[in-house]
KOLTORSE-689455 format. One record per residue (C-alpha): x, y, z. Coordinates in nm, 2 decimals, decimal comma. Example, Ala and Ser with C-alpha at 12.3 -4.5 7.8 and 13.67 -1.06 7.14 Angstrom:
% residues 2
1,23_-0,45_0,78
1,37_-0,11_0,71
//
This chain:
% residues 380
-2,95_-1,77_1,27
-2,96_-1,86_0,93
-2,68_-2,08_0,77
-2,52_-1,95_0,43
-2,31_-2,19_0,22
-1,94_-2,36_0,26
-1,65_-2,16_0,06
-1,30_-2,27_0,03
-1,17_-1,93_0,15
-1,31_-1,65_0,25
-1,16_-1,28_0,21
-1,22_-0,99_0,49
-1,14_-0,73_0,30
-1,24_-0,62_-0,07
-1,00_-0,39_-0,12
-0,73_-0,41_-0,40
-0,52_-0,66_-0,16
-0,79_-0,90_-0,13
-0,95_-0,86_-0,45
-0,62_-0,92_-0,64
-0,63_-1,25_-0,42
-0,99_-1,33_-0,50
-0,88_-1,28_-0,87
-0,53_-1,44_-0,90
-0,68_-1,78_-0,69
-0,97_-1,81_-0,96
-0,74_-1,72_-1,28
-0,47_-2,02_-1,13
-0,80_-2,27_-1,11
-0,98_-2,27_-0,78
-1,36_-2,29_-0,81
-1,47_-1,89_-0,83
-1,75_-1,99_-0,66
-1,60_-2,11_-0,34
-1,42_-1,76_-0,28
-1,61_-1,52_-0,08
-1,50_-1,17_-0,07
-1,65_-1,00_0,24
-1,60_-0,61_0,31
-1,84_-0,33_0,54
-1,83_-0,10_0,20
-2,05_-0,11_-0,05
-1,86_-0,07_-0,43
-2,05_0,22_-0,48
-1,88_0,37_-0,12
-1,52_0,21_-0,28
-1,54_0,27_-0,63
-1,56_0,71_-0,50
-1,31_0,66_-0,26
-1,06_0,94_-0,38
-0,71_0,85_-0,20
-0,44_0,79_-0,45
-0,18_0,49_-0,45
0,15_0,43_-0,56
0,20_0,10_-0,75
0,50_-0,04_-0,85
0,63_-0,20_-1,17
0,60_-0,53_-0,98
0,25_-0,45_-0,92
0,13_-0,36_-1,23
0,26_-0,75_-1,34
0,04_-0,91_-1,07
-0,24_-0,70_-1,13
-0,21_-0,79_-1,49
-0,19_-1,18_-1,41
-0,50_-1,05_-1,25
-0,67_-0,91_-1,56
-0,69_-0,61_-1,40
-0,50_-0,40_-1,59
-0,48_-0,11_-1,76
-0,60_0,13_-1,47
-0,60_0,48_-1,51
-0,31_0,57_-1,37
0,00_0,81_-1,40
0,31_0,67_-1,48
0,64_0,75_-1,34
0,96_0,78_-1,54
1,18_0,94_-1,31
1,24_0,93_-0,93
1,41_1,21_-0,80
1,55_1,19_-0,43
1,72_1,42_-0,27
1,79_1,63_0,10
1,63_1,97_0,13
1,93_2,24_0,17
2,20_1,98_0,13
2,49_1,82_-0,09
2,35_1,47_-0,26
2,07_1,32_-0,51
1,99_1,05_-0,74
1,80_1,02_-1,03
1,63_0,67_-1,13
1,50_0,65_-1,48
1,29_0,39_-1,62
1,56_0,39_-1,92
1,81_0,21_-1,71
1,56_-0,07_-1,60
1,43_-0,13_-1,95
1,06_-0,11_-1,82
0,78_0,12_-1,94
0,76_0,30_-1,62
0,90_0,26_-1,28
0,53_0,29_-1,12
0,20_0,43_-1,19
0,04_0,66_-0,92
-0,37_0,56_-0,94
-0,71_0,62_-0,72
-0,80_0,39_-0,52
-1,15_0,40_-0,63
-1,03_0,34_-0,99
-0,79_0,04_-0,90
-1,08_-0,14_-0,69
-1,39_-0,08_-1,00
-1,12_-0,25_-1,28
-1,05_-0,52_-1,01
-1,45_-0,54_-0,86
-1,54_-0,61_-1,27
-1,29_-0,87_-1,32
-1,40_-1,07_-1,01
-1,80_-1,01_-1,09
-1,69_-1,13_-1,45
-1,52_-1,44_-1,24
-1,79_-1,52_-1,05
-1,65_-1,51_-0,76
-1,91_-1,43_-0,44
-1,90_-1,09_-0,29
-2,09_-1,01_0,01
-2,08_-0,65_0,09
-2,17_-0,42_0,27
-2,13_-0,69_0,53
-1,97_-0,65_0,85
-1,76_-0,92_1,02
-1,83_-0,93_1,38
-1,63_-1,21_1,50
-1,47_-1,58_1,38
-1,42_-1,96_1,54
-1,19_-2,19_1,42
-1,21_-2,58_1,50
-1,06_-2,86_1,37
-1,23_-2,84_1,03
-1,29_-2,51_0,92
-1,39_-2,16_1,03
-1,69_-1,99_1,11
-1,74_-1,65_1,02
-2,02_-1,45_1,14
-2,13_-1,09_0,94
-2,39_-0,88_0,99
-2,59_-0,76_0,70
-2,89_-0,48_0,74
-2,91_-0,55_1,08
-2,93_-0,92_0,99
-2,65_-1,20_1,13
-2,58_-1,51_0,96
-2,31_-1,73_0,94
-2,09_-1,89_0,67
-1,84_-2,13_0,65
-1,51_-2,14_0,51
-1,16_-2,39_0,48
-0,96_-2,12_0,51
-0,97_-1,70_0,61
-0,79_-1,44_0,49
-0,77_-1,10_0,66
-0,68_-0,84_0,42
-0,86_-0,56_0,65
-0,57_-0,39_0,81
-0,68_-0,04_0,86
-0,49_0,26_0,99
-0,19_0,25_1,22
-0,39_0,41_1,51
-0,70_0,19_1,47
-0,49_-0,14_1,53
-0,41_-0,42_1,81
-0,04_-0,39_1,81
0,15_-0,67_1,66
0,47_-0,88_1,71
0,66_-0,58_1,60
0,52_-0,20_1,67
0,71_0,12_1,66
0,53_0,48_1,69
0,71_0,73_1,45
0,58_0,99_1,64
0,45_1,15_1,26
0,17_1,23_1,10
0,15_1,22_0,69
-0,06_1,49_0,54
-0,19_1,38_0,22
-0,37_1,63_-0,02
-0,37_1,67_-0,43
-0,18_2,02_-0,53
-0,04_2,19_-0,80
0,26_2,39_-0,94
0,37_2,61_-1,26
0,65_2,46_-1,32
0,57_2,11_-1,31
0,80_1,79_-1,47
0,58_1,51_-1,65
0,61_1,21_-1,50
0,88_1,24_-1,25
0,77_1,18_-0,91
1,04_1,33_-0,57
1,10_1,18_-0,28
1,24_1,53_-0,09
1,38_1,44_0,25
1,35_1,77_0,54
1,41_1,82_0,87
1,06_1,70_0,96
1,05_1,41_0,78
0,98_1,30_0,42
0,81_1,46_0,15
0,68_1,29_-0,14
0,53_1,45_-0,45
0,41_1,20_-0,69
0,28_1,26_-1,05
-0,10_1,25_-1,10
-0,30_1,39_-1,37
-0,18_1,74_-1,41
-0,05_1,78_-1,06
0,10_1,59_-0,73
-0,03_1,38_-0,51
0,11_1,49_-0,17
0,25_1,29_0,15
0,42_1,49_0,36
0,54_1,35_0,69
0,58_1,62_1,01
0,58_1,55_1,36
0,19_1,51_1,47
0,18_1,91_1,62
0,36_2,01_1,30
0,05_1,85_1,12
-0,20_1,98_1,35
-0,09_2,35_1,26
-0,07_2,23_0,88
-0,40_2,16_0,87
-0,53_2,43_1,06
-0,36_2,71_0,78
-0,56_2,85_0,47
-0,50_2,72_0,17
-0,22_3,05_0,11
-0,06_2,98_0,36
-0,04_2,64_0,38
0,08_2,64_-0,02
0,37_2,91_0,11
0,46_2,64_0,37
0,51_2,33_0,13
0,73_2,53_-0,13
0,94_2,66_0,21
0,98_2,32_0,27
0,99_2,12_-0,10
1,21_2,42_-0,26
1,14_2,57_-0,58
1,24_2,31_-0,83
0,88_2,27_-0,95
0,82_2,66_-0,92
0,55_2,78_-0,68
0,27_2,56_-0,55
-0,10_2,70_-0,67
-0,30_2,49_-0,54
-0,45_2,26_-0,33
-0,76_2,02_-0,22
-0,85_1,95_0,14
-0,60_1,83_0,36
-0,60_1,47_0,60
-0,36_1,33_0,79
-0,30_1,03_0,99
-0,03_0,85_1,21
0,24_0,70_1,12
0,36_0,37_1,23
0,53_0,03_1,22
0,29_-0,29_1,29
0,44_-0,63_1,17
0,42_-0,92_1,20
0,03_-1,01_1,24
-0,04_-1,34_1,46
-0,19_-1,66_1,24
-0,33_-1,96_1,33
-0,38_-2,31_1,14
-0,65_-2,21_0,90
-0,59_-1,79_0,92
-0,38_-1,56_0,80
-0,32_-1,21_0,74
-0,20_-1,01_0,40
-0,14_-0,70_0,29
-0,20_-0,41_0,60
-0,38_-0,67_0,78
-0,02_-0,85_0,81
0,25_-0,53_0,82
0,15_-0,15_0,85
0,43_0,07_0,68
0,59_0,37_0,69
0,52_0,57_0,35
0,89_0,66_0,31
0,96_0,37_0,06
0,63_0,32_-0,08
0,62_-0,03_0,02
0,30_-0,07_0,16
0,04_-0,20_-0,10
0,31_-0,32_-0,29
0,42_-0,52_0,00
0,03_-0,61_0,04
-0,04_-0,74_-0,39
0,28_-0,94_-0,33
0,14_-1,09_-0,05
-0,19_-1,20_-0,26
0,05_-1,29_-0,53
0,24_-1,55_-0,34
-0,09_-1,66_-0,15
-0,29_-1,73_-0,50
0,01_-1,95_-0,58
0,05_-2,19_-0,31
-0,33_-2,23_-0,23
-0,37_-2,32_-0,60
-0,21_-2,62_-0,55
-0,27_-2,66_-0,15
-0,60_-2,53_0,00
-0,51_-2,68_0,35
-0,33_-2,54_0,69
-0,05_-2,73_0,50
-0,02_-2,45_0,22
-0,06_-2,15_0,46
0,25_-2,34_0,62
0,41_-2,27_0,34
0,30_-1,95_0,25
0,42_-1,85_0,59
0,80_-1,93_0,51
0,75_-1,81_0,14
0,71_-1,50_0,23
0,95_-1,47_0,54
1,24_-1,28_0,31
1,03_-1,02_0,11
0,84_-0,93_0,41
1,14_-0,92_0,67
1,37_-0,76_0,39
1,11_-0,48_0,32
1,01_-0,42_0,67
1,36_-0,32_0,76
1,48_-0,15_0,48
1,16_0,09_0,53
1,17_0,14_0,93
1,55_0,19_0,89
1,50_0,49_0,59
1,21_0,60_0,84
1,40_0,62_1,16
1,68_0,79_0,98
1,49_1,04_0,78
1,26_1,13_1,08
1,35_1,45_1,20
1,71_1,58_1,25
1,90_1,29_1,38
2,32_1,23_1,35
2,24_0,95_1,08
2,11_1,25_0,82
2,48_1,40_0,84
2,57_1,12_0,58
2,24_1,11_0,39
2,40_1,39_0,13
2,67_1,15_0,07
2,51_0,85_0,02
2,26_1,05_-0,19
2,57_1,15_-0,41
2,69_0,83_-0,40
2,41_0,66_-0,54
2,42_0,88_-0,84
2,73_0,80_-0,94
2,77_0,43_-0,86
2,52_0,25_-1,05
2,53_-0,10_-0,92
2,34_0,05_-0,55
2,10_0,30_-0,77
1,98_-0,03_-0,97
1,92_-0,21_-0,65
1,77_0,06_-0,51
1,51_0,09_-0,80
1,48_-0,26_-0,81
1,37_-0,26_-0,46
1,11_-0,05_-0,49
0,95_-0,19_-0,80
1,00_-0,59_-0,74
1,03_-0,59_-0,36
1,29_-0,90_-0,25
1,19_-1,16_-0,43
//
């Protein structure tokens, strides 16, 4: 089995989580050269891949630290939350928060071509497609073995980073696990009565609903109970439109149209095991609910904070450090989202005083700000 070369980390994962990584390490002063980026998709396969994300403010800064920014992306000036067929919303503006926007709603496809130029322009290695089939760890490094064309070879590395997480359903269970017992339904639609860039975070008996500005329609996630989803899918596209304005309401008018319709579980995994020379970021690390949007955001902080301390420390020493670094953003975010999930799952006794706190947050400005501020800085 042939031998490749010795990197200083390597990356499984080339998505915008471990790209940003890749990126923010080589922009702070490690050798681009000694980063491998490893990932089963070719860029072709990830530069078409359609799904759309929700970035934060926050984001937007590290990806520009990055050089990866602008993107084309949405931006969102208003979030509007409220409970369907009950008292209490809020409003956030960006105007309160003195930013340009209070997030940007992208394709993924998009985000990973600006950030797949930025680290080719780097220099930074990228093996892909390449499929990791399995790792050892000793004393002085790890050993990663891929498999290219049918082809195995190993390389060597200081340090790995997992930023391959993949769905809910597809993964070992972690330190901490909860099943939701949902299913989000994602799809692109459209209205005729729609509101430029202001994105709604609708909360229904079923669970939440999230419309989210993007091009000149919504991005939809709609969270239902996983039979609920099952007879979602199953409807024509009529039908299924008529369903979404029964459950949204008819403050953006009627619903006109929509593309083809996925869904996958929903489901708390946190808290990823390490070891002396490995660690996990992004999804590989914590698997959210989509109530809060948290997710990637969660994932570029992660790469943020990681580019940082290896900087200075390449060593088990900095992912030491890394590891408490990160302890309060993660552990903050992580409950905050699987509380909001747990309450707005369904009807439960807790929704009774979701109206008022809705209302609440409207008129006292102090908890709206922090609110805001959660979800485009995290807990920092």
């Amino acid at each position: 089995m042939p031998i490749s070369p010795s990197f200083e980390l390597a990356i499984c994962g080339a998505g915008p989580v471990g790209m940003a990584l890749a990126a923010l390490l080589a922009r702070r002063g490690a050798t681009a050269s000694g980063i491998a980026l490893i990932d089963a998709k070719s860029i072709e396969q990830a530069r078409r891949d359609p799904r759309t994300i929700a970035l934060s403010y926050g984001s937007r800064q590290i990806l520009e630290e990055a050089g990866a920014w602008p993107v084309a992306a949405t931006a969102i000036h208003e979030i509007h939350v409220s409970r369907r067929g009950r008292f209490g919303r809020s409003l956030m503006d960006r105007a309160e928060h003195g930013v340009d926007a209070l997030g940007y709603v992208a394709r993924y496809g998009d985000v990973v071509a600006v950030l797949s130029d930025v680290c080719a322009q780097l220099g930074i290695t990228t093996l892909r497609p390449a499929l990791v089939t399995g790792s050892t760890e000793d004393a002085e490094g790890v050993s990663v073995t891929l498999e290219q064309d049918g082809v195995l070879s190993t390389l060597r590395a200081q340090l790995l980073a997992q930023a391959e997480g993949g769905l809910f359903g597809q993964q070992l269970e972690r330190a901490v696990s909860r099943d939701y017992g949902q299913s989000a339904i994602i799809a692109w639609v459209r209205v005729d009565a729609p509101v430029a860039h202001r994105a709604y975070e609708r909360f229904t008996d079923d669970g939440p609903l999230a419309l989210l500005p993007q091009d000149d329609g919504y991005a939809l996630v709609w969270c239902v109970p996983p039979t609920r989803a099952e007879q979602l899918l199953a409807l024509d596209d009529a039908t299924f439109l008529a369903r979404l304005g029964d459950a949204f309401g008819g403050r953006l008018g009627r619903f006109t149209h929509a593309t083809a319709r996925l869904a996958y579980p929903l489901g708390l995994n946190a808290r990823a095991a390490g070891t002396a020379r490995t660690v996990a970021i992004g999804n590989a690390a914590q698997t959210l609910h989509p109530v809060a949007g948290q997710g990637l955001n969660l994932g570029l902080r992660d790469a943020a904070v990681l580019a940082r301390v290896l900087a200075q420390d390449n060593s088990p020493a900095g992912l030491a450090r890394y590891a408490g670094l990160r302890q309060f953003d993660r552990g903050a975010t992580v409950r905050v989202t699987d509380t909001m999930a747990r309450i707005f799952t369904g009807s439960t006794p807790a929704q009774s005083v979701l109206g008022l706190s809705l209302g609440l947050l409207d008129i006292v400005g102090p908890a709206r700000k922090t609110l805001a501020e959660l979800m485009m800085y995290g807990r920092r």
